[in-house]
C-alpha positions in Angstrom: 55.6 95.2 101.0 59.1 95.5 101.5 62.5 93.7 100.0 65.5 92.5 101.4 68.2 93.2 99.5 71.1 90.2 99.1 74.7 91.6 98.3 75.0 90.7 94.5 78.6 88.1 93.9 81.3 90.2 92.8 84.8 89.9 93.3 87.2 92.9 93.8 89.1 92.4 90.5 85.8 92.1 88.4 84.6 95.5 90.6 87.8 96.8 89.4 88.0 96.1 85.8 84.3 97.1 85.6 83.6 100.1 86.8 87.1 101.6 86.5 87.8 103.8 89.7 90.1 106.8 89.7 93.5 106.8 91.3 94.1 109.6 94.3 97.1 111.1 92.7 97.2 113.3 96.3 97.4 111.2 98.9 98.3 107.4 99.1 95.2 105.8 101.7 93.0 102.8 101.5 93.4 100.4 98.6 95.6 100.1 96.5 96.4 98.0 93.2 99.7 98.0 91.5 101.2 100.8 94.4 98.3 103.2 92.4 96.0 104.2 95.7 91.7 104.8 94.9 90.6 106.1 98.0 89.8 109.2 99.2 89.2 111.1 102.6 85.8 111.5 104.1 87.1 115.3 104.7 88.8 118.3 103.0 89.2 118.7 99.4 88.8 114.6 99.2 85.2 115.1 100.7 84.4 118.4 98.1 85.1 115.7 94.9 83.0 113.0 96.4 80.1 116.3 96.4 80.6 116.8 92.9 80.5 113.3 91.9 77.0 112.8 93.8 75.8 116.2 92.4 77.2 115.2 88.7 76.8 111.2 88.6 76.2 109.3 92.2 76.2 106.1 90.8 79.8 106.6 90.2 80.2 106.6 94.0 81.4 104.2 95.9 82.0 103.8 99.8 84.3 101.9 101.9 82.9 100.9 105.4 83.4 99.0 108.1 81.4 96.5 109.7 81.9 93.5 112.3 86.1 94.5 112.0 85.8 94.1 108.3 85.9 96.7 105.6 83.8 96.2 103.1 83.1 98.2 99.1 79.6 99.0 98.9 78.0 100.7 95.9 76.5 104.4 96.4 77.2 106.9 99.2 77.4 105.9 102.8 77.9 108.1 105.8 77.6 105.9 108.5 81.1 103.7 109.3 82.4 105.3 105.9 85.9 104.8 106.0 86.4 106.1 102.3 85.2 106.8 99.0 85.7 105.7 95.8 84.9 107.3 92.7 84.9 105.2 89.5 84.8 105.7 85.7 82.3 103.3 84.9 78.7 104.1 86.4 76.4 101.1 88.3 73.8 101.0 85.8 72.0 98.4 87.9 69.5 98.1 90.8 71.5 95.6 92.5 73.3 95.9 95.6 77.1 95.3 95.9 78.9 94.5 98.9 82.7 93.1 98.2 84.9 92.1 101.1 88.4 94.0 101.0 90.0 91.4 103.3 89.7 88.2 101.3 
């Protein structure tokens, strides 16, 4: 038997206040909130944190893809239309699946 998973409801300021994700001090790409910039690079040095992070805690990974002409936040590691990742403070420490909508 298998599930179909339903993106669970949750709004990009909840995501953010939640989970907590760390600024890119480096380099200013992707999102941003308050001119502080989250994302970083699916290459380089960005790529060798996002390693770490998966090899340390993956379920503080997040990835930014796009889909339909939409970018969307997903929870966990994606490599297929990754645009970015984000790495938070705050672990998922749930089975659900996240999908939020960075163009509303």
């Amino acid at each position: 038997m298998s599930a179909l998973l339903s993106p669970s409801p949750l709004c990009f300021d909840d995501w953010f206040d939640i989970y907590r994700p760390i600024p890119n001090e480096r380099e200013q790409i992707g999102f941003s909130n308050d001119d502080v910039y989250f994302c970083l690079d699916t290459t380089g040095s960005d790529y060798v944190k996002v390693r770490e992070a998966l090899a340390s805690d993956p379920d503080t990974v997040w990835t930014v893809v796009e889909c339909d002409d939409c970018w969307y936040l997903v929870n966990g590691y994606c490599k297929v239309n990754a645009i970015y990742y984000v790495l938070c403070e705050v672990p998922l420490t749930t089975n659900n699946f996240f999908e939020i909508n960075l163009e509303d």
